[in-house]
Chimera marker file (.cmm) of the C-alpha trace (Angstrom):
<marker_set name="trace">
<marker id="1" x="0.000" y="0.000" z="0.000" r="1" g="1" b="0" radius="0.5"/>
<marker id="2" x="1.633" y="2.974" z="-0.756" r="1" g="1" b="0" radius="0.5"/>
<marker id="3" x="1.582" y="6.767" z="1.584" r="1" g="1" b="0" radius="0.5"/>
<marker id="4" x="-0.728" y="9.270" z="0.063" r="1" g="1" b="0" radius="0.5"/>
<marker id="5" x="1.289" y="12.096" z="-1.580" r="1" g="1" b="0" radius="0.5"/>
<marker id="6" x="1.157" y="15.088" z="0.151" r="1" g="1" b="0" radius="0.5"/>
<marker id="7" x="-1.380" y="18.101" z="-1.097" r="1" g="1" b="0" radius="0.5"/>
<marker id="8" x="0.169" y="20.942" z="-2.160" r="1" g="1" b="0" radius="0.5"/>
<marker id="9" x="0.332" y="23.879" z="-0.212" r="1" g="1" b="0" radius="0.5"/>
<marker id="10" x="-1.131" y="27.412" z="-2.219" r="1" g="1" b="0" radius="0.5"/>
<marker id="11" x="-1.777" y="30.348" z="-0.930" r="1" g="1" b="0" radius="0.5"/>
<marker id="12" x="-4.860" y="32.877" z="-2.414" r="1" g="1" b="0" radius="0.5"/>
<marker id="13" x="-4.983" y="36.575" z="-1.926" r="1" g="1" b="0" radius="0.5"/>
<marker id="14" x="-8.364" y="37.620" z="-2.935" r="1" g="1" b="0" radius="0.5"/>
<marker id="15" x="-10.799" y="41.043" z="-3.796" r="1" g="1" b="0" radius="0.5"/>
<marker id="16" x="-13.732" y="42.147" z="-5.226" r="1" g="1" b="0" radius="0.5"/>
<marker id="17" x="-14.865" y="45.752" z="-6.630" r="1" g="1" b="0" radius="0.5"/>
<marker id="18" x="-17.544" y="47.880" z="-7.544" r="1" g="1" b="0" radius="0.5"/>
<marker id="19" x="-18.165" y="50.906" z="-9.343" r="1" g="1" b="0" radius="0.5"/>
<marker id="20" x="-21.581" y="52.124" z="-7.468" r="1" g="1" b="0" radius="0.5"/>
<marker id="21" x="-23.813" y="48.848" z="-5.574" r="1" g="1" b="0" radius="0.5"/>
<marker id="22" x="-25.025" y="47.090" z="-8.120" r="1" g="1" b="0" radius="0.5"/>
<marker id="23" x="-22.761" y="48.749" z="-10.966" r="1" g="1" b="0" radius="0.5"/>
<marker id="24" x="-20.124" y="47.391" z="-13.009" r="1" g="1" b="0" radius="0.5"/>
<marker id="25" x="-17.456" y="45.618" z="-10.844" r="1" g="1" b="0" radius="0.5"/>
<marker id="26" x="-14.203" y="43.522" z="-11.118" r="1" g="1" b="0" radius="0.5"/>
<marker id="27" x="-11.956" y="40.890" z="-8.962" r="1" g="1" b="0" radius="0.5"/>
<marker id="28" x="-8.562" y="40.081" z="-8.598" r="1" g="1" b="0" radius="0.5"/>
<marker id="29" x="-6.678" y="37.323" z="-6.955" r="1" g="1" b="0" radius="0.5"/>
<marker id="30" x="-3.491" y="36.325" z="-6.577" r="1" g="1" b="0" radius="0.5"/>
<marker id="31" x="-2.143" y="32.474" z="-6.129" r="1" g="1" b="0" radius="0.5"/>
<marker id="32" x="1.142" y="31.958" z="-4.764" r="1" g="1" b="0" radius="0.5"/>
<marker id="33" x="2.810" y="28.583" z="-4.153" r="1" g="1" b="0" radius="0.5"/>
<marker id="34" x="6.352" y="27.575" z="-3.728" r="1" g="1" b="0" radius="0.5"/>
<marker id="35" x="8.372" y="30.863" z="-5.267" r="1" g="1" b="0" radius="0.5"/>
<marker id="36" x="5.648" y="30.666" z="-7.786" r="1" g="1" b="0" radius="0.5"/>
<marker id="37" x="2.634" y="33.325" z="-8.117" r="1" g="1" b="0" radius="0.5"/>
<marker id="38" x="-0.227" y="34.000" z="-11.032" r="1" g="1" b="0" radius="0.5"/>
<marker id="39" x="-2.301" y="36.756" z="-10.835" r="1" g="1" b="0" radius="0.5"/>
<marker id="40" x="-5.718" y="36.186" z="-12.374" r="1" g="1" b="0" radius="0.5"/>
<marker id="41" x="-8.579" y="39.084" z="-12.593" r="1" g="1" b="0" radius="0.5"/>
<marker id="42" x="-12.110" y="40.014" z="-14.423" r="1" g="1" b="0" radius="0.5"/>
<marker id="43" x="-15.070" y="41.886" z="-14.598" r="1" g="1" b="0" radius="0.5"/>
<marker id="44" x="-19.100" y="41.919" z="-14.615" r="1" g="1" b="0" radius="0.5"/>
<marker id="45" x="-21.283" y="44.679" z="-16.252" r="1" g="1" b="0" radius="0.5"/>
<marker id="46" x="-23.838" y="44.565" z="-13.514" r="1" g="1" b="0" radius="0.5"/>
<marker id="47" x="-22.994" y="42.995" z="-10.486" r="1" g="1" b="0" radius="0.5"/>
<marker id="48" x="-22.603" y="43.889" z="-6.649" r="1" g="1" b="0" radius="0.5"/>
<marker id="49" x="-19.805" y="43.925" z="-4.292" r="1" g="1" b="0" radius="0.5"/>
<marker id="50" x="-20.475" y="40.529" z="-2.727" r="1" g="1" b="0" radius="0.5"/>
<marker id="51" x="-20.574" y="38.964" z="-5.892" r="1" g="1" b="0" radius="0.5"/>
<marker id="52" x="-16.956" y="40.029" z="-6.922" r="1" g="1" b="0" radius="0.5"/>
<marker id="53" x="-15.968" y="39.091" z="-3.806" r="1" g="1" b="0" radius="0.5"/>
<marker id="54" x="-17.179" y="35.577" z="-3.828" r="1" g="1" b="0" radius="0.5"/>
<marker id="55" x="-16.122" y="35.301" z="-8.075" r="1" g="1" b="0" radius="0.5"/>
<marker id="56" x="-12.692" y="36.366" z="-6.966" r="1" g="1" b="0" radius="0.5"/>
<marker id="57" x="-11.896" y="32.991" z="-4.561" r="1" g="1" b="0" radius="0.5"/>
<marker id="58" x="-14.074" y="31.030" z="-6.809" r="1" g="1" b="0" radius="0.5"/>
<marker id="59" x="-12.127" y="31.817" z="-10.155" r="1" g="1" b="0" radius="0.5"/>
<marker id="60" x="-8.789" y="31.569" z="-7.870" r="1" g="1" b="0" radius="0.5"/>
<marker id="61" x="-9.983" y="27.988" z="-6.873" r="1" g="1" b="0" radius="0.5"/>
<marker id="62" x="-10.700" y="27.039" z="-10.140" r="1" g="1" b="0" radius="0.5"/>
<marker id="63" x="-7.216" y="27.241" z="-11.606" r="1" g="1" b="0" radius="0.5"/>
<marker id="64" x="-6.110" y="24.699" z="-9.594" r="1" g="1" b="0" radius="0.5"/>
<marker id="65" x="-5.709" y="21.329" z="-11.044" r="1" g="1" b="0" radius="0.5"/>
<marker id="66" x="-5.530" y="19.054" z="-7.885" r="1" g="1" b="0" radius="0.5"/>
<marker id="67" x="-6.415" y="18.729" z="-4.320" r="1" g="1" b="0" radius="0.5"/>
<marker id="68" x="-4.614" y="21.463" z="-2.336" r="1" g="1" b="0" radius="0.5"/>
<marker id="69" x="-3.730" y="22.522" z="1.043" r="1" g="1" b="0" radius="0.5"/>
<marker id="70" x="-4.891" y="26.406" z="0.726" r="1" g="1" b="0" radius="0.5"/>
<marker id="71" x="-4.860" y="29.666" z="2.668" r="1" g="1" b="0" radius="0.5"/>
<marker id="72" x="-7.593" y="31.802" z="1.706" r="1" g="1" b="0" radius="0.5"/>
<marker id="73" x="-7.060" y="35.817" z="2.298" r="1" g="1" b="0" radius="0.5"/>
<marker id="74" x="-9.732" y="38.385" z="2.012" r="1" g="1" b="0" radius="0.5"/>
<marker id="75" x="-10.753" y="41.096" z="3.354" r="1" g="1" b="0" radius="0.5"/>
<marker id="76" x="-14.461" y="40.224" z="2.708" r="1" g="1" b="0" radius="0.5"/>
<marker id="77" x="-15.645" y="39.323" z="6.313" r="1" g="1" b="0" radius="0.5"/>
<marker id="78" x="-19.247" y="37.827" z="4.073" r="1" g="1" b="0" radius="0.5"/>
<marker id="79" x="-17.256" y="35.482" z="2.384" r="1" g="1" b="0" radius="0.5"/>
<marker id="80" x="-15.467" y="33.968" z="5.396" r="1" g="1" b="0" radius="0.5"/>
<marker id="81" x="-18.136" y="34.251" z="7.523" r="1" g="1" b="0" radius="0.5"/>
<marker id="82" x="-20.195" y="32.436" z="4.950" r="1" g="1" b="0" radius="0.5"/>
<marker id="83" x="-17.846" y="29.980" z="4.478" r="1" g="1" b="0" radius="0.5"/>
<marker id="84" x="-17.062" y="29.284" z="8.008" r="1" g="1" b="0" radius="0.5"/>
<marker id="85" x="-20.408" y="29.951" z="10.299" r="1" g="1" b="0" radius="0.5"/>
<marker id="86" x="-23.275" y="30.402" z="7.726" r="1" g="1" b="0" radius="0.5"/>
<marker id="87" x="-23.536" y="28.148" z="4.690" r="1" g="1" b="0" radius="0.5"/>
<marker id="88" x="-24.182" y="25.037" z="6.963" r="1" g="1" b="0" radius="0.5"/>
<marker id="89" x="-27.146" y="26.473" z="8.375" r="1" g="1" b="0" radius="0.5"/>
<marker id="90" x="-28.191" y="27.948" z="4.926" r="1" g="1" b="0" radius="0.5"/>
<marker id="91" x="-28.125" y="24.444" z="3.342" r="1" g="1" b="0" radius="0.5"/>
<marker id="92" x="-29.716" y="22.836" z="6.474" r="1" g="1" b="0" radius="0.5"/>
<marker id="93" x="-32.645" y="25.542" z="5.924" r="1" g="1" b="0" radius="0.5"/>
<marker id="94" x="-33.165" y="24.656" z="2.143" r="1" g="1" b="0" radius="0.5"/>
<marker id="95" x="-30.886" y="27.793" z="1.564" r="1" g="1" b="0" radius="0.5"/>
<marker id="96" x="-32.825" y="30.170" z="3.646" r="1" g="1" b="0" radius="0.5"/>
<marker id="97" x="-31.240" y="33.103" z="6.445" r="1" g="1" b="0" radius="0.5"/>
<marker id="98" x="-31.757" y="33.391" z="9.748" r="1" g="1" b="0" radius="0.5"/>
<marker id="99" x="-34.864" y="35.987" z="8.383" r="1" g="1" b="0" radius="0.5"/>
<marker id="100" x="-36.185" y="32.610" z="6.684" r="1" g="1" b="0" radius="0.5"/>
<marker id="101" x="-35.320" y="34.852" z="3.181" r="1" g="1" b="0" radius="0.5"/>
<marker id="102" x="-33.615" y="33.433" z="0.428" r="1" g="1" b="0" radius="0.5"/>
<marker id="103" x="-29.952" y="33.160" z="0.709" r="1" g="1" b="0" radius="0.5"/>
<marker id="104" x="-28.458" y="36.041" z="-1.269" r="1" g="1" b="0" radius="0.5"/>
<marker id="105" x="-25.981" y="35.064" z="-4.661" r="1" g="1" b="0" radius="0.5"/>
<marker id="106" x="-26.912" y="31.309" z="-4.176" r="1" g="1" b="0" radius="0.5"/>
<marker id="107" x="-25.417" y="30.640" z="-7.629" r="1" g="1" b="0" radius="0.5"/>
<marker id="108" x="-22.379" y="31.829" z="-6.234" r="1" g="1" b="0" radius="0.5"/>
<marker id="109" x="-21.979" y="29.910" z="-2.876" r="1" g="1" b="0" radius="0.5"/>
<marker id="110" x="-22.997" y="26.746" z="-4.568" r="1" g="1" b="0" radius="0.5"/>
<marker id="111" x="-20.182" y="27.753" z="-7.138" r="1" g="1" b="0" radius="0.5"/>
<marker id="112" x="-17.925" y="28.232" z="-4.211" r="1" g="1" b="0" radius="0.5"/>
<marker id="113" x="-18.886" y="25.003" z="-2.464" r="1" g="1" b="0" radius="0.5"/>
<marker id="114" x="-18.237" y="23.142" z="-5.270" r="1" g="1" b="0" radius="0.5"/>
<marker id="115" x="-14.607" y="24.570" z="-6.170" r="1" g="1" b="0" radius="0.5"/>
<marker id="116" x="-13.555" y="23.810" z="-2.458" r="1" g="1" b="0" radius="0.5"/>
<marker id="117" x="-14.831" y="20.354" z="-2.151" r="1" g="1" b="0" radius="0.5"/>
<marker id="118" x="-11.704" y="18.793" z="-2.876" r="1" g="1" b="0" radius="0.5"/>
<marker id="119" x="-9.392" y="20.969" z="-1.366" r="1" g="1" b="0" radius="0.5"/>
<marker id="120" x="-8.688" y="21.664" z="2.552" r="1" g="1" b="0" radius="0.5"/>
<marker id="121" x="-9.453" y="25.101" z="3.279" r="1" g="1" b="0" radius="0.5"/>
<marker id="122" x="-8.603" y="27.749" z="6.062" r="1" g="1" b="0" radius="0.5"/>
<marker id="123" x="-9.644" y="31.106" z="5.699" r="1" g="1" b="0" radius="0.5"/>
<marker id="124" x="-8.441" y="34.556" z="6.903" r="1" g="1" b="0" radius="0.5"/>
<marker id="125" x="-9.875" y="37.835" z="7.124" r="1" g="1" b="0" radius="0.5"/>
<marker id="126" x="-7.435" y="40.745" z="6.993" r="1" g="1" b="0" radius="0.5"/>
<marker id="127" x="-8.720" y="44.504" z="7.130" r="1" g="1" b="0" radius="0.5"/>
<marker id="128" x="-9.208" y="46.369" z="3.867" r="1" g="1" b="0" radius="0.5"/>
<marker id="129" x="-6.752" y="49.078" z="2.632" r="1" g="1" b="0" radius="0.5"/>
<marker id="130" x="-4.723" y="48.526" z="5.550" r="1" g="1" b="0" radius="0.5"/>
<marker id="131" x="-1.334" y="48.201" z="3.988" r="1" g="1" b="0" radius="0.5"/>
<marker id="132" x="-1.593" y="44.558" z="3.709" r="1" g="1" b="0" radius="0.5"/>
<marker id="133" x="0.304" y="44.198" z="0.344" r="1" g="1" b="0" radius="0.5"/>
<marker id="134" x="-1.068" y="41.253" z="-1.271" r="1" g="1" b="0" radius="0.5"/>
<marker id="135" x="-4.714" y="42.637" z="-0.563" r="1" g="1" b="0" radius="0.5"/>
<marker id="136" x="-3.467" y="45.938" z="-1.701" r="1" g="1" b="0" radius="0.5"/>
<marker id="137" x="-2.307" y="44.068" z="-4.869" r="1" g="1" b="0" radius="0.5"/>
<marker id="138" x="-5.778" y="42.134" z="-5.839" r="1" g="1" b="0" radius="0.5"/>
<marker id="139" x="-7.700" y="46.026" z="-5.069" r="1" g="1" b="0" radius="0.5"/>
<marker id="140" x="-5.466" y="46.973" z="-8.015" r="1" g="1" b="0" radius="0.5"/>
<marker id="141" x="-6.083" y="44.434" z="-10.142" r="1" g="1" b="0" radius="0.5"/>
<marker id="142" x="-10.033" y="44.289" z="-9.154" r="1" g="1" b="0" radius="0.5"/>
<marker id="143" x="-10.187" y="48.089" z="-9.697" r="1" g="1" b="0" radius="0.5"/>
<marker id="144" x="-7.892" y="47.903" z="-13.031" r="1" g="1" b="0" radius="0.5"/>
<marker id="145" x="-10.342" y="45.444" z="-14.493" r="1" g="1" b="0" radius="0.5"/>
<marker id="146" x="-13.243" y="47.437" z="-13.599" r="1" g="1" b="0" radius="0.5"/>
<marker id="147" x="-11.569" y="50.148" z="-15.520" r="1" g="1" b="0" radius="0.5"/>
<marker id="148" x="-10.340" y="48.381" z="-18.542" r="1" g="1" b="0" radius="0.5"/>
<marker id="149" x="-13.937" y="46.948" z="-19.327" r="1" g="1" b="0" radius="0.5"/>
<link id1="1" id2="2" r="1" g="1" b="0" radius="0.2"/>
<link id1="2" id2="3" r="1" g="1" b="0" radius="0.2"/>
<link id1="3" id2="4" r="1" g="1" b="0" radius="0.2"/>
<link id1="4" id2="5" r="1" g="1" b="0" radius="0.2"/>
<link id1="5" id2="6" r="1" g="1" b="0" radius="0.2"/>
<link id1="6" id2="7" r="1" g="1" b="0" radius="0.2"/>
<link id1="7" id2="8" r="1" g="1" b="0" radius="0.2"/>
<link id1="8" id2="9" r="1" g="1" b="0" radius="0.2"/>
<link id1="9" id2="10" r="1" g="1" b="0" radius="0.2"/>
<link id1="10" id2="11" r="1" g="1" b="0" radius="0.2"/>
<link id1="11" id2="12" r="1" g="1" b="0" radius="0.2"/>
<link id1="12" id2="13" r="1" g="1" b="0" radius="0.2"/>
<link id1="13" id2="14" r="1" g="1" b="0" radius="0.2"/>
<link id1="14" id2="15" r="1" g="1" b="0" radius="0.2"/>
<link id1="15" id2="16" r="1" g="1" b="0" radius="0.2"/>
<link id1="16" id2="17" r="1" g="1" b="0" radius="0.2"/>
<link id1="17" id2="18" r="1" g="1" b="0" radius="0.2"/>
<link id1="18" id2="19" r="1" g="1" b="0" radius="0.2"/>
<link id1="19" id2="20" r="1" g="1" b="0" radius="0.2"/>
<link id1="20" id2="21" r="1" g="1" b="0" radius="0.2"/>
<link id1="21" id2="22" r="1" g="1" b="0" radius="0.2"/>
<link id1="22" id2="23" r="1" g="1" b="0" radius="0.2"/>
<link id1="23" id2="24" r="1" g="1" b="0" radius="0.2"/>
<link id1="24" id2="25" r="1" g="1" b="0" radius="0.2"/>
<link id1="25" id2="26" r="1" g="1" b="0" radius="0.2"/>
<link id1="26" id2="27" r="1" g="1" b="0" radius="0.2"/>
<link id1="27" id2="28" r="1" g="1" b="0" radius="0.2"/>
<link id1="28" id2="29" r="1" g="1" b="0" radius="0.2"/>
<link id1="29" id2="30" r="1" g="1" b="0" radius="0.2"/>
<link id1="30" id2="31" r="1" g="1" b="0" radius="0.2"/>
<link id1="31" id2="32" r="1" g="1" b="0" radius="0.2"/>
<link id1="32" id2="33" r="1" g="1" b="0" radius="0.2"/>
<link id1="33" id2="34" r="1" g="1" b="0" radius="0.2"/>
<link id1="34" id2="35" r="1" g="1" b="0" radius="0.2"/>
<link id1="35" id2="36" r="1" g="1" b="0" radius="0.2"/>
<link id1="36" id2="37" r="1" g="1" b="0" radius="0.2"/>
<link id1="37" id2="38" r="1" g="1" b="0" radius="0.2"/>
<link id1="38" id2="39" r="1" g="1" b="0" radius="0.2"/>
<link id1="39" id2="40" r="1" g="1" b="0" radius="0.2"/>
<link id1="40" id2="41" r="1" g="1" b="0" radius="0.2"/>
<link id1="41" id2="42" r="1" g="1" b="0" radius="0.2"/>
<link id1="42" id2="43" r="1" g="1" b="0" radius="0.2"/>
<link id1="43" id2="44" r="1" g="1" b="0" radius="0.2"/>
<link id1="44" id2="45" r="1" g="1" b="0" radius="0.2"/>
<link id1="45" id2="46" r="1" g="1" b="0" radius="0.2"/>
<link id1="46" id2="47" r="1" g="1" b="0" radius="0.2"/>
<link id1="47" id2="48" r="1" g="1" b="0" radius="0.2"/>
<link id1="48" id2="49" r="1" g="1" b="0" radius="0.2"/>
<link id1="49" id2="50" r="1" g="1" b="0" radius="0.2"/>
<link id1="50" id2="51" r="1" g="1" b="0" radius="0.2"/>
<link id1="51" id2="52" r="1" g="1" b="0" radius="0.2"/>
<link id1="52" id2="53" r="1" g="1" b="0" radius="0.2"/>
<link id1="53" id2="54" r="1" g="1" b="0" radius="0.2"/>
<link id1="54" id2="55" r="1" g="1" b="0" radius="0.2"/>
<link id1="55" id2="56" r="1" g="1" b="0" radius="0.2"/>
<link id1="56" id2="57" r="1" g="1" b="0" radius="0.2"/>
<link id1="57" id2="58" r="1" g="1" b="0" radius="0.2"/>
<link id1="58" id2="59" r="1" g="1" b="0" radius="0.2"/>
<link id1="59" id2="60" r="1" g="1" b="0" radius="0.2"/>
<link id1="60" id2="61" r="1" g="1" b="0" radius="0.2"/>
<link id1="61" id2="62" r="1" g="1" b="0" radius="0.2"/>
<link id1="62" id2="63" r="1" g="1" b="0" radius="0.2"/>
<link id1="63" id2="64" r="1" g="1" b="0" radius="0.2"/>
<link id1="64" id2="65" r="1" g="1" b="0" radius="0.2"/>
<link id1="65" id2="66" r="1" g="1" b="0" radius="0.2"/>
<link id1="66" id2="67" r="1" g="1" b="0" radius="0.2"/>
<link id1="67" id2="68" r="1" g="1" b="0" radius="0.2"/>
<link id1="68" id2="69" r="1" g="1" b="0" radius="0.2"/>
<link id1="69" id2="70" r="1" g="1" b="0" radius="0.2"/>
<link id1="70" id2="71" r="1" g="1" b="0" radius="0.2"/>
<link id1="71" id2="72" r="1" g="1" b="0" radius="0.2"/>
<link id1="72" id2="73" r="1" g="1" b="0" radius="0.2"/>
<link id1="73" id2="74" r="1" g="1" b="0" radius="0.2"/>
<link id1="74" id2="75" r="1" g="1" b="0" radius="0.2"/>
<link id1="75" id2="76" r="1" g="1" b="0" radius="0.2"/>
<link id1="76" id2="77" r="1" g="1" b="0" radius="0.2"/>
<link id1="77" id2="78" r="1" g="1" b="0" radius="0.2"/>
<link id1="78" id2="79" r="1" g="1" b="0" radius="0.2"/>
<link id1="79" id2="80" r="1" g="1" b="0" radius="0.2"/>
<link id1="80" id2="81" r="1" g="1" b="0" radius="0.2"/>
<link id1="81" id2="82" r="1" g="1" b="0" radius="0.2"/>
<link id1="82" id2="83" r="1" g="1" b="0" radius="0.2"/>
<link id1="83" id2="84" r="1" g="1" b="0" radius="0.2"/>
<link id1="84" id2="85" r="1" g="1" b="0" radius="0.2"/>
<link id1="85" id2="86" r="1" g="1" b="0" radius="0.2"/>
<link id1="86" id2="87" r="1" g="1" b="0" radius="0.2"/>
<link id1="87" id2="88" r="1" g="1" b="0" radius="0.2"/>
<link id1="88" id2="89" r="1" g="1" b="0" radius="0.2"/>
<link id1="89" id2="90" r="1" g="1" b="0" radius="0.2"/>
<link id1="90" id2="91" r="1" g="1" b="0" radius="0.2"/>
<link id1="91" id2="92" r="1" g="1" b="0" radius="0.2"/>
<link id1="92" id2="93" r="1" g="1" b="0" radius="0.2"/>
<link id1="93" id2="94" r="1" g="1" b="0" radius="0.2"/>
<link id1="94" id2="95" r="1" g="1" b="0" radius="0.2"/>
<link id1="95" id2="96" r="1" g="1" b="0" radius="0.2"/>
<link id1="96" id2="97" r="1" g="1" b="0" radius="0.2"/>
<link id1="97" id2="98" r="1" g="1" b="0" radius="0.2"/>
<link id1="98" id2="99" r="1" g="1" b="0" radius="0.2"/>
<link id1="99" id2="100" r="1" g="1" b="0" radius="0.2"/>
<link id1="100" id2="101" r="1" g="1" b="0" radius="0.2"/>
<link id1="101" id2="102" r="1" g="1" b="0" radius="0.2"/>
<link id1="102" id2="103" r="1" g="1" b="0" radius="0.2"/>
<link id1="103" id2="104" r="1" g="1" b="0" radius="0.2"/>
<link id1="104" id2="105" r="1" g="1" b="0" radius="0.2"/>
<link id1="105" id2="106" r="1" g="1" b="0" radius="0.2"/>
<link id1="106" id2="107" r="1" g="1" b="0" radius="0.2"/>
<link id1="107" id2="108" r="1" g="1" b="0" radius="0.2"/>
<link id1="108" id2="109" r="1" g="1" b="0" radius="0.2"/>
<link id1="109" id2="110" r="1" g="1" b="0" radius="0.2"/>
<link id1="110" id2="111" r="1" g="1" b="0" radius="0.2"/>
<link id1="111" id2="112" r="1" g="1" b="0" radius="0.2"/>
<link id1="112" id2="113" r="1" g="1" b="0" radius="0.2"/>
<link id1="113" id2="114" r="1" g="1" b="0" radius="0.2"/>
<link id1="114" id2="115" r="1" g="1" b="0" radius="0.2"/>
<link id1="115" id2="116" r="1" g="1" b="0" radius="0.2"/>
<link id1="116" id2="117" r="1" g="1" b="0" radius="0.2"/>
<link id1="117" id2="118" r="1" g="1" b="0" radius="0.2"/>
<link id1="118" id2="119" r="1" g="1" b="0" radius="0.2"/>
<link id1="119" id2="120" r="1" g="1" b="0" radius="0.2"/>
<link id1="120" id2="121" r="1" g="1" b="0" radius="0.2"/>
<link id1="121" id2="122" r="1" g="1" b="0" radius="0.2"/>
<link id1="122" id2="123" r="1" g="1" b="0" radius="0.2"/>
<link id1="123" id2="124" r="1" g="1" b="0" radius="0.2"/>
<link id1="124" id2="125" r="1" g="1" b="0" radius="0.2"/>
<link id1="125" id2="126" r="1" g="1" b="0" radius="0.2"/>
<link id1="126" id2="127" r="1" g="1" b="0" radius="0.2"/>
<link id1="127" id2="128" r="1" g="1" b="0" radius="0.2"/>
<link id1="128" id2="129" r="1" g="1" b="0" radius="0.2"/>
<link id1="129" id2="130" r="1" g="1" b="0" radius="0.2"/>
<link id1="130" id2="131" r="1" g="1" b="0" radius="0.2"/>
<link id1="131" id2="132" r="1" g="1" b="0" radius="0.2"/>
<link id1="132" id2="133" r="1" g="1" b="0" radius="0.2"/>
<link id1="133" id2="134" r="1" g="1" b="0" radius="0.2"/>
<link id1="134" id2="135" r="1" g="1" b="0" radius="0.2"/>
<link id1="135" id2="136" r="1" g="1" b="0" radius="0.2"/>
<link id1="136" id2="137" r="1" g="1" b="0" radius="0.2"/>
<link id1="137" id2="138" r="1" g="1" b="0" radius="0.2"/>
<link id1="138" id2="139" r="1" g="1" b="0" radius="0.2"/>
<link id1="139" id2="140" r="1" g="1" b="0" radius="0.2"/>
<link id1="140" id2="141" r="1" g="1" b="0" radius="0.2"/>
<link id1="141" id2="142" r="1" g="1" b="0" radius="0.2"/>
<link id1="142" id2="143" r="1" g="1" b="0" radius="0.2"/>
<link id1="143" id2="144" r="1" g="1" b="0" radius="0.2"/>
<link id1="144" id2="145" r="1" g="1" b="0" radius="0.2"/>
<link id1="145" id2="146" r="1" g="1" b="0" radius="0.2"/>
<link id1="146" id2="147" r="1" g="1" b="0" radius="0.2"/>
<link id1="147" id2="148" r="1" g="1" b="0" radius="0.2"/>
<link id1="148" id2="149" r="1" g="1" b="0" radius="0.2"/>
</marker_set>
């Protein structure tokens, strides 16, 4: 029998954008792992701040081709807090809030859910435009693809 090889470890820097709330809007992300990094970025016509936020770590997680060992960084406190406290509850509650509403950008968490799946996941919050440089970085590149639409 032989050992399992061991996953990868990858580290994601990610941020959303918005130009007005819904308005046109754009992501960024950075991967890093080993001396390695790829920056990867976008943009939406009509979208919300949330949803660049959650696009960003989804199209991050999506250009990875095996099961990883990631660190997630944002400064998005709804998309760790969703990914950490809420989305169990959500599903448990056929996708419904605490106010019994519908669950906000679905499409999006489910999207999220399934890009993590394979992957082990711990996520950190770090305060916006604080001088953190990699979040710094991915505002850039969220905010140059806004502008470049």
């Amino acid at each position: 029998m032989s050992a399992k090889p061991e996953m990868t470890s990858v580290e994601i820097f990610s941020d959303g954008a918005c130009s007005g709330n819904p308005g046109p809007g754009g992501y960024g992300a950075i991967l890093r792992c080993g001396g390695r990094e790829k920056e990867i970025s976008g943009w939406a016509p009509e979208t919300t701040n949330n949803r660049m936020e959650l696009t960003a770590v989804i199209e991050a997680l999506r250009q990875l081709t095996r099961p990883c060992r990631i660190t997630i960084t944002t400064d998005s406190q709804y998309v760790v807090k969703g990914m950490t406290e809420w989305i169990g509850g959500w599903q448990r509650n056929g996708w419904r809030n605490s106010k019994k509403e519908p669950v906000l950008n679905r499409d999006l968490w489910e999207a999220l859910l399934d890009a993590s799946r394979q992957h082990s996941i711990t996520w950190k919050w770090v305060r916006g435009h604080d001088g953190h440089a990699e979040n710094e970085r991915c505002d850039f590149l969220a905010r140059e693809a806004l502008a470049m639409r």
